[in-house]
C-alpha positions as CSV (number, residue, x, y, z in Angstrom):
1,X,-5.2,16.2,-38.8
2,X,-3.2,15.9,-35.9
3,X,-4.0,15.1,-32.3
4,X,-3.5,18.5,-31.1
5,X,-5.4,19.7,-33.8
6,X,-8.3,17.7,-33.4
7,X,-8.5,18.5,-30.0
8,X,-8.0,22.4,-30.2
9,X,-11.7,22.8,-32.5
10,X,-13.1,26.2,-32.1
11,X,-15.2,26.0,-29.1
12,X,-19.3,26.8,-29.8
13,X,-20.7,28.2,-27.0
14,X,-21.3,25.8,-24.5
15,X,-19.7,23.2,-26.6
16,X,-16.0,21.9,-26.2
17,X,-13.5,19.2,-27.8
18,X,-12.5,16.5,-25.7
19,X,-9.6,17.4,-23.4
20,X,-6.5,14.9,-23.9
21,X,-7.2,12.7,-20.9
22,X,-10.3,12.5,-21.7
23,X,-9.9,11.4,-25.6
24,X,-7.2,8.5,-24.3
25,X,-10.0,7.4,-21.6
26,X,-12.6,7.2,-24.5
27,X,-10.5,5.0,-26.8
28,X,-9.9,3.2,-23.5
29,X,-13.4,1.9,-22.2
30,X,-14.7,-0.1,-24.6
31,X,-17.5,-2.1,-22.3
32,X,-15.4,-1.7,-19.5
33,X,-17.1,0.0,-16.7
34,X,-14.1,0.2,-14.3
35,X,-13.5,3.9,-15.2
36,X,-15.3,5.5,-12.7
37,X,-14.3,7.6,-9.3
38,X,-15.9,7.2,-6.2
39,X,-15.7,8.4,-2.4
40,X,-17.7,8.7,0.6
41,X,-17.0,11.7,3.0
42,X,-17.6,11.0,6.8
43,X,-19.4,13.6,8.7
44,X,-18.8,14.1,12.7
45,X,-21.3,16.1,14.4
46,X,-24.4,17.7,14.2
47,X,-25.4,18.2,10.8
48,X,-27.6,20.8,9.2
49,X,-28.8,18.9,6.3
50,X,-30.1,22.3,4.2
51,X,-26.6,23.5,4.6
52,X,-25.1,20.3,3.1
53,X,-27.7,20.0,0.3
54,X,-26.8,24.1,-0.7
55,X,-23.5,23.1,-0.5
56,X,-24.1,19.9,-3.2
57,X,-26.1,22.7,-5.1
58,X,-23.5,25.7,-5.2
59,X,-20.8,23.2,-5.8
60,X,-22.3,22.0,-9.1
61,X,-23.0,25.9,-10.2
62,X,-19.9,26.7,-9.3
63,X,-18.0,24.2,-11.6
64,X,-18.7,23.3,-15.2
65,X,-16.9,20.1,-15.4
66,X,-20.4,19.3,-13.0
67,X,-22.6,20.4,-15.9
68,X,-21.2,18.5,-18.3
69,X,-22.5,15.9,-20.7
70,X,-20.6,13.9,-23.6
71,X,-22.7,14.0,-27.0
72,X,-21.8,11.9,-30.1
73,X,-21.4,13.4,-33.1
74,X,-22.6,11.8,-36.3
75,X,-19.8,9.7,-38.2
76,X,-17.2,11.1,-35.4
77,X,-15.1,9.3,-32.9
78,X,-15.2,11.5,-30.6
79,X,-17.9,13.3,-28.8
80,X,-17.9,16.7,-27.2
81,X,-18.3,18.4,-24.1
82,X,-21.1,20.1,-23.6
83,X,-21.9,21.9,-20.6
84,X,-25.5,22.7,-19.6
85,X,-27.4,25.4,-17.6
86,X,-27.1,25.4,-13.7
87,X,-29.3,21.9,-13.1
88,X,-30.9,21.2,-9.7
89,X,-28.8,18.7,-8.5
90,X,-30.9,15.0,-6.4
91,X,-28.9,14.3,-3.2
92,X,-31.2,11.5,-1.9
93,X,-31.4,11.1,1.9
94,X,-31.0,7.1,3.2
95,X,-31.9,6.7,6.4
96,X,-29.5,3.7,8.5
97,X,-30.2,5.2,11.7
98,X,-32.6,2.7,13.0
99,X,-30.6,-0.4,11.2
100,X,-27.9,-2.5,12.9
101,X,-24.9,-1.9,12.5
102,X,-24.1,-4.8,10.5
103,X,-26.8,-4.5,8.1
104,X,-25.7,-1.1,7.5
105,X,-22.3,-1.9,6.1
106,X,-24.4,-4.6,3.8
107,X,-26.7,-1.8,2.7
108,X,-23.6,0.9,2.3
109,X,-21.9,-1.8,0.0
110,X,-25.2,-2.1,-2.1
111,X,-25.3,1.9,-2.7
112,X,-21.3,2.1,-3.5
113,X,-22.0,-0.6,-6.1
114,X,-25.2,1.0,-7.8
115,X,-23.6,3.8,-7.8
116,X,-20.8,2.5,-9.9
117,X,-23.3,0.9,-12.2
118,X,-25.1,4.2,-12.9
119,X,-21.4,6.1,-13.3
120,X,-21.4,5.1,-16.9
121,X,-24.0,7.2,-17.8
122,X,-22.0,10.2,-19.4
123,X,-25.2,11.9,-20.9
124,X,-27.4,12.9,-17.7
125,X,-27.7,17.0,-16.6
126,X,-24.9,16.3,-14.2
127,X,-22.5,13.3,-13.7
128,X,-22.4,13.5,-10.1
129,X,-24.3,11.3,-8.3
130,X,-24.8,12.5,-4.4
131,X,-26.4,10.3,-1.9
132,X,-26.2,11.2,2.0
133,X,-26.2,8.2,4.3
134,X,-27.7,8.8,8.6
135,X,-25.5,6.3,9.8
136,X,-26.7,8.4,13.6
137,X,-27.3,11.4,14.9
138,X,-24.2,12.9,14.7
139,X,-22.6,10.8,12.1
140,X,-23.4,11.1,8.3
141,X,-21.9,9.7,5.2
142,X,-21.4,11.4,1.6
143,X,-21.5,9.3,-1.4
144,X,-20.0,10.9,-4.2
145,X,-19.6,9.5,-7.8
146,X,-18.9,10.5,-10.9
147,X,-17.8,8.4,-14.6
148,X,-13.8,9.1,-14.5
149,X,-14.4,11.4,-17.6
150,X,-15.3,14.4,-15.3
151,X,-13.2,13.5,-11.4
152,X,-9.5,12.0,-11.1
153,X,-8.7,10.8,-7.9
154,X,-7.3,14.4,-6.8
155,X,-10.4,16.2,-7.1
156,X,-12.2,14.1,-5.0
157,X,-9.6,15.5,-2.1
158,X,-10.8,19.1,-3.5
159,X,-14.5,18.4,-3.7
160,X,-14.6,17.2,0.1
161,X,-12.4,20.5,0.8
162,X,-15.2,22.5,-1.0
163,X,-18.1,21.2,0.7
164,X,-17.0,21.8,4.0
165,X,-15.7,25.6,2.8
166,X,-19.4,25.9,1.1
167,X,-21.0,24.8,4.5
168,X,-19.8,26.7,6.5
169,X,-20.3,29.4,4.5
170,X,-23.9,28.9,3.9
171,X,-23.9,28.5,8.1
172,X,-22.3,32.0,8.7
173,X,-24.5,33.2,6.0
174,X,-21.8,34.9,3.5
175,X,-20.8,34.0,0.1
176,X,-18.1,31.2,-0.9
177,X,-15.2,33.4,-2.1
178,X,-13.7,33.3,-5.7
179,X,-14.3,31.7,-9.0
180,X,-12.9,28.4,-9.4
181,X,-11.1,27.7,-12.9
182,X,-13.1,25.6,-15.3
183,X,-11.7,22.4,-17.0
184,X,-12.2,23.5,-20.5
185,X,-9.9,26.7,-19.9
186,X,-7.5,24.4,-18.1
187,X,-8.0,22.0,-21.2
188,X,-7.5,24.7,-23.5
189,X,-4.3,25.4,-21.7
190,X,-3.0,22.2,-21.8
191,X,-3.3,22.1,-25.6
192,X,-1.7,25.4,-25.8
193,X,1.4,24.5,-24.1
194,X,1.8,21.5,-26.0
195,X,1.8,23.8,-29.6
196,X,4.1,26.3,-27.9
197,X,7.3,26.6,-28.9
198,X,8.5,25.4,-24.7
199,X,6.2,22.8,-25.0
200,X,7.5,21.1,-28.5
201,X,11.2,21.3,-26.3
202,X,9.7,19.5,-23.5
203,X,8.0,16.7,-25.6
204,X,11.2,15.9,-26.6
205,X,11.9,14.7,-23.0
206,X,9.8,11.9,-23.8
207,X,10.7,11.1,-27.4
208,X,13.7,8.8,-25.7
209,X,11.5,6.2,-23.9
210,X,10.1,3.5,-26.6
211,X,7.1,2.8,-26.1
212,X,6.8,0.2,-28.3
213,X,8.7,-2.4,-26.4
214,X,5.3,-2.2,-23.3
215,X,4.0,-5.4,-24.8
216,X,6.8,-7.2,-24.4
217,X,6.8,-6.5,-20.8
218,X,5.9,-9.1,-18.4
219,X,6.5,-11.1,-15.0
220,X,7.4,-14.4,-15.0
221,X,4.7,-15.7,-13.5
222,X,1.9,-14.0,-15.4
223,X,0.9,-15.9,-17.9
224,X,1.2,-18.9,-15.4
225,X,-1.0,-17.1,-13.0
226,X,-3.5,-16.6,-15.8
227,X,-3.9,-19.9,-16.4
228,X,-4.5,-20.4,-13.2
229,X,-6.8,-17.8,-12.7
230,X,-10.4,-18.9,-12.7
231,X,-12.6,-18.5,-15.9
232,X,-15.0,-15.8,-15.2
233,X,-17.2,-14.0,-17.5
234,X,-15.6,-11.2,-16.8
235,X,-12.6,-12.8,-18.5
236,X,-14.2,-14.6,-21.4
237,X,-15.3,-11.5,-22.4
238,X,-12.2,-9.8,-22.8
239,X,-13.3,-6.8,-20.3
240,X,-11.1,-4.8,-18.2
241,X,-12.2,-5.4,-14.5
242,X,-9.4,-5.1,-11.8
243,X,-9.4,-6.6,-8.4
244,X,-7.9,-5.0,-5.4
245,X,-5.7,-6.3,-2.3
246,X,-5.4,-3.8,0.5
247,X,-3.4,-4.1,3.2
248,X,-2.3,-1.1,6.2
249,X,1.5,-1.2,6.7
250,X,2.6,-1.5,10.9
251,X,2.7,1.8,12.4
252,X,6.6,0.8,13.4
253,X,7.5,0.0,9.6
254,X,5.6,3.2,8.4
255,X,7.9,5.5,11.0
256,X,10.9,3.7,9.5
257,X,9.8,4.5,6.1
258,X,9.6,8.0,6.9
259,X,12.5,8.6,8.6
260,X,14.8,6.7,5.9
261,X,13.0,9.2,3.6
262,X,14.2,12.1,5.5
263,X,18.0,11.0,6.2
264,X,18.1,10.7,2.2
265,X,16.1,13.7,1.6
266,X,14.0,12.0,-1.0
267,X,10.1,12.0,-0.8
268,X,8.0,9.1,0.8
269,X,6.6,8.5,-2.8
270,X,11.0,8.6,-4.1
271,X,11.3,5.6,-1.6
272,X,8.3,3.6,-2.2
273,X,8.3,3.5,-5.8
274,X,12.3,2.3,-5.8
275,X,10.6,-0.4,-3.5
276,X,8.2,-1.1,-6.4
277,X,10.6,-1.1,-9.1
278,X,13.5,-3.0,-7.8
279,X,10.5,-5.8,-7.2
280,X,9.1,-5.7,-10.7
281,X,12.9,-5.9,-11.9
282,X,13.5,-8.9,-9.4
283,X,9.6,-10.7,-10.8
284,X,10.1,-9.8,-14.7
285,X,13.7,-10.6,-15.0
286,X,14.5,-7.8,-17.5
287,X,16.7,-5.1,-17.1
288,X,14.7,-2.3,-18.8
289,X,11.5,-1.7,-17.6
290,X,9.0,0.6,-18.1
291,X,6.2,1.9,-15.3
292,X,3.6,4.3,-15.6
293,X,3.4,7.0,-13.1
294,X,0.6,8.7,-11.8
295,X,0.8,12.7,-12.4
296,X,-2.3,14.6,-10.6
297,X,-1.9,17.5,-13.4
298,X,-2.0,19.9,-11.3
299,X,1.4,21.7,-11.5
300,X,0.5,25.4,-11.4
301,X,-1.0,26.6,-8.1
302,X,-4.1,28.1,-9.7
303,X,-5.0,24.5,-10.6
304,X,-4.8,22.7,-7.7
305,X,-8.8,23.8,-6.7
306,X,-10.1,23.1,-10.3
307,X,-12.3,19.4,-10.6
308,X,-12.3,17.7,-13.7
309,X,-9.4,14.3,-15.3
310,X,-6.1,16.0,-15.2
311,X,-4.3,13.0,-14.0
312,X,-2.2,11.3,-16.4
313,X,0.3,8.0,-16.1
314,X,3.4,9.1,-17.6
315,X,6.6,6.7,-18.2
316,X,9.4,6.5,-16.0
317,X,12.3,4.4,-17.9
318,X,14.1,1.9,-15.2
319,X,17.6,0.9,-15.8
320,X,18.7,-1.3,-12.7
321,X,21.6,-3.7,-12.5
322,X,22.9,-6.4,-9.7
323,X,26.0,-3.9,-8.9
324,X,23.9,-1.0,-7.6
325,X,22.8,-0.2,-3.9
326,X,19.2,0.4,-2.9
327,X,20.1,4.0,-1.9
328,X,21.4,4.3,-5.6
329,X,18.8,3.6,-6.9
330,X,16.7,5.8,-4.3
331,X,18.6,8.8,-5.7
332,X,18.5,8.1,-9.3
333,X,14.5,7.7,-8.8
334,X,14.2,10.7,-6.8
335,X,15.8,13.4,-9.7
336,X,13.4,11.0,-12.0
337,X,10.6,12.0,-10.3
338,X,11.2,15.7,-10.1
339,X,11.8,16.0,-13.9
340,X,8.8,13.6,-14.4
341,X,6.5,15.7,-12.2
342,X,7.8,19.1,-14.0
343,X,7.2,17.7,-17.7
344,X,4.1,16.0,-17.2
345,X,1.6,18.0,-19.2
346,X,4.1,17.7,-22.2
347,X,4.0,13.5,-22.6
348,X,1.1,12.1,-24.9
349,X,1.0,9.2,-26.5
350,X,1.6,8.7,-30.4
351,X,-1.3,7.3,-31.4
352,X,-4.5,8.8,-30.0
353,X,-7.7,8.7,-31.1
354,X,-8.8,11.7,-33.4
355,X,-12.1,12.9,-34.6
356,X,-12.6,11.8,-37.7
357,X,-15.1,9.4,-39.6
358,X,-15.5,6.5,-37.7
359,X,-13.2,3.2,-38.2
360,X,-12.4,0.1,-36.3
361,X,-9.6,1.0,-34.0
362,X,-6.9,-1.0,-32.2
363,X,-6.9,-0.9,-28.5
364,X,-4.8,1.5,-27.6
365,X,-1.1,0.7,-25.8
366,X,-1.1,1.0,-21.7
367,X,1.6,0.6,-19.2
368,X,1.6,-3.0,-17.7
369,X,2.7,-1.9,-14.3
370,X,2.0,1.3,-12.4
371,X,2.8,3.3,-9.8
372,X,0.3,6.0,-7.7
373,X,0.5,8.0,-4.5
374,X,-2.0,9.6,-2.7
375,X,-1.6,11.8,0.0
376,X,-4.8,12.7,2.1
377,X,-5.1,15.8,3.9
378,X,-6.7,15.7,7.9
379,X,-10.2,16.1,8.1
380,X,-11.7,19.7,7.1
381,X,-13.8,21.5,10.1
382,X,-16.9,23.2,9.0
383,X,-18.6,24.9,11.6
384,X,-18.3,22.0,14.4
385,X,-18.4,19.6,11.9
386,X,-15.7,17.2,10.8
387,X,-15.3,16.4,7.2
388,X,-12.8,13.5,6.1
389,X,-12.5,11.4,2.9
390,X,-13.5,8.0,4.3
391,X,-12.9,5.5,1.3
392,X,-12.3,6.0,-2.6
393,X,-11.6,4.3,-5.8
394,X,-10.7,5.9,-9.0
395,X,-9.8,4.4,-12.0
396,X,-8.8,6.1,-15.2
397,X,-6.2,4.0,-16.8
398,X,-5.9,-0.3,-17.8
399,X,-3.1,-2.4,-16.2
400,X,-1.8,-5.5,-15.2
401,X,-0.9,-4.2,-11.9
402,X,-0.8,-1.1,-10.0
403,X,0.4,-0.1,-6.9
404,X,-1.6,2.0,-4.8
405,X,-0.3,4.1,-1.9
406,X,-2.1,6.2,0.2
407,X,-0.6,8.6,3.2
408,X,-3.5,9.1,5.5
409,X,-2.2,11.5,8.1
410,X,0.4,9.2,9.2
411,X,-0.8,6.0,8.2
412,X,0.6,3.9,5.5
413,X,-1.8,1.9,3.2
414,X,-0.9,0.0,0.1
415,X,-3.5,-1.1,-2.5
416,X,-2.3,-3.5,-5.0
417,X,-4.5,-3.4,-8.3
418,X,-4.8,-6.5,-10.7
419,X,-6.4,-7.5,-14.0
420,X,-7.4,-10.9,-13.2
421,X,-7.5,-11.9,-16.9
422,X,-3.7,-11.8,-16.3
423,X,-2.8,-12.2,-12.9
424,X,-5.0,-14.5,-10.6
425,X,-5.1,-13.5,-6.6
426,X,-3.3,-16.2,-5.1
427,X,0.2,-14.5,-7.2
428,X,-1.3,-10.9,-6.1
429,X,-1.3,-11.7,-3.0
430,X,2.7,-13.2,-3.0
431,X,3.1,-9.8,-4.4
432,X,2.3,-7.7,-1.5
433,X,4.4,-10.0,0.5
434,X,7.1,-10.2,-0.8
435,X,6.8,-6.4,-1.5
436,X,6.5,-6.0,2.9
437,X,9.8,-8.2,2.9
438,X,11.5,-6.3,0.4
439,X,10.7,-3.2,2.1
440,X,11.9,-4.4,5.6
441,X,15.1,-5.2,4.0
442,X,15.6,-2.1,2.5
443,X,14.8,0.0,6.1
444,X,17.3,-2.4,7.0
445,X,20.1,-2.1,4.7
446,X,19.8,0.6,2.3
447,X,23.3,0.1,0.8
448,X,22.1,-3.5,0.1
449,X,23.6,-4.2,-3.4
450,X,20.2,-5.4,-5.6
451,X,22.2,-8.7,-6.6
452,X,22.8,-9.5,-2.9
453,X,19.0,-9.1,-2.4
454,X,17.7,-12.5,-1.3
455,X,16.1,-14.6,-4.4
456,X,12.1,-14.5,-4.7
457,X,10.5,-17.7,-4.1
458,X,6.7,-18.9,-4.8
């Protein structure tokens, strides 16, 4: 049985196969509990807490992916989906109002990290756990947070945009307009296409790019910098746990970037992931590399409001060579991107898991080093009150390191991801600095040759 077959079951009811993202992401999480997506919502105003709590309510009705629990099956690998009755969702009310302000960030830190502790439970009525936070009387916070299995990144964007629609809806007293569309249709879909006579054309798009060469990929300072790296637990046992560097990019440097984008007529994502990948060449010393890509999924418009994992990290294939110019490279990456984005539902990898009698399986292959851009939307207003995505973390996929970038409004923020086990922080953090002096040459002299580019130094 193949992996499309195994994942295209006739559906029982209320009971589904895995959907592809979600199948990889099983094989994937061993012990680990770093797959797991989390956000907290600001709230500006003067809150009607009965609207909000409807809202939390309607939401989970209105979407099945909300409903959803993941049932083992005896002597199989995989579980199912199953997707239970409209449940009555707990949105526990904290109360900071009358705490200082600094013992309110300690406490906030506290909730964000039980909640990620309880996000590996993938068998309660619903996965998402909702908490709202009275920071004051006209400020609230949302904690949302769900096991990765059921929320990517993107439909955390889509989930603050429904409860503010839901709000005010429930404020003006009418009902929230259309049906969303479910993940296990969407699912279905997916699985579809890839059986289709289209979709066995654009697989081959990705029949060209070995795979099998990702282990071999490495800096030259990583196993160095593991060594180095102190001997936690964490790493004894083996367990995927990353660690995160953030750092806000100067409002001057971010203009630059922007505008260099536009004279090339490339996208901000086109220019920063050339940034990315002519630094990986420059730290791994190999000509070929391959990085995994972030795709949201979401590539037909009637998808971009459904909740659920659609994201996937696809492989982009990176030839670069000491005779080409940055803005070569910029244009080459940008046509990359646009026939990466187009054929993403069509890439899988060759050896999934599939539900059959249970056996020891190898870990399954991953990309190294990664690439993901965000883009966040300006605050939603509901009915006088303001609604922005204050913080998040998702995590649906292992690496060594990952490159995070996040467009809020017109702010620049770069989040660089590690596994510790093979990159300590002292190296992350010459990472992200030589990445700022990289990009400064760059915004500088885009026709730069990548040879002429000064040497790295530790």
């Amino acid at each position: 049985m193949n992996e499309i077959d195994t994942l295209t079951q006739t559906m029982d009811l209320n009971r589904y196969p895995l959907s592809m993202q979600q199948a990889r992401l099983w094989a994937l999480q061993g012990t680990s509990q770093a797959y797991y997506t989390q956000c907290t919502i600001c709230l500006e105003g003067a809150l009607n807490i009965a609207a909000l709590l409807y809202a939390f309510q309607h939401m989970v009705e209105r979407h099945e992916i909300l409903r959803t629990t993941l049932q083992r099956q005896p002597d199989r690998e995989l579980p199912v989906q199953v997707v239970s009755s409209p449940v009555e969702v707990s949105s526990p009310l904290i109360d900071l109002i009358h705490v200082p302000a600094s013992s309110q960030a300690i406490l906030l830190n506290m909730c964000l990290a039980s909640s990620q502790q309880t996000a590996k439970n993938t068998d309660a009525p619903s996965p998402l756990l909702a908490y709202v936070i009275r920071i004051s009387s006209e400020k609230h916070l949302i904690l949302l947070c769900l096991p990765a299995f059921f929320a990517d990144g993107y439909a955390l964007i889509e989930m603050t945009a429904e409860l503010s629609r839901i709000y005010a809806s429930r404020m003006k007293g009418i009902d929230p307009a259309n049906e969303p569309m479910q993940y296990a249709d969407v699912s279905d879909w997916q699985n579809e296409a890839l059986t289709s006579e289209e979709g066995m054309t654009l697989r081959q798009y990705w029949r060209h790019i070995d795979l099998s060469q990702l282990p071999a990929i490495h800096l030259l300072f990583e196993q160095e910098g593991a060594e180095k790296a102190s001997c936690t637990e964490v790493e004894r046992k083996n367990i995927f746990a990353p660690s995160l560097i953030v750092q806000s990019v100067e409002e001057q440097s971010a203009n630059q970037v922007t505008l260099l984008a536009q004279h090339y007529a490339v996208s901000l994502d086109a220019l920063l992931l050339s940034c990315w990948e002519v630094l990986l060449w420059q730290l791994s010393g190999q000509r070929n590399l391959i990085i995994g890509l972030a795709c949201n999924g979401r590539n037909k418009d009637e998808f971009m409001d459904a909740l659920g994992l659609y994201t996937r990290f696809v492989p982009v294939e990176t030839h670069l060579q000491e005779n080409q110019s940055f803005e070569q490279v910029l244009a080459t990456v940008h046509k990359t991107l646009l026939e990466t984005t187009r054929r993403q539902t069509y890439f899988t990898w060759d050896s999934p898991p599939t539900n059959t009698p249970t056996t020891p399986l190898a870990p399954p292959p991953f990309f190294p080093f990664c690439f993901e851009y965000e883009r966040w939307p300006a605050p939603f207003i509901a009915e006088n009150i303001l609604f922005s995505l204050d913080q998040r973390a998702c995590c649906i996929e292992p690496f060594s390191l990952k490159l995070n970038i996040l467009l809020v409004a017109t702010h620049l923020r770069l989040e660089l991801h590690y596994d510790p086990q093979n990159i300590c922080m002292a190296f992350a953090q010459r990472v992200v600095t030589l990445l700022n002096t990289l990009l400064a040459q760059v915004l500088a002299q885009p026709q730069t040759l990548l040879g002429q580019l000064p040497p790295l130094t530790f």
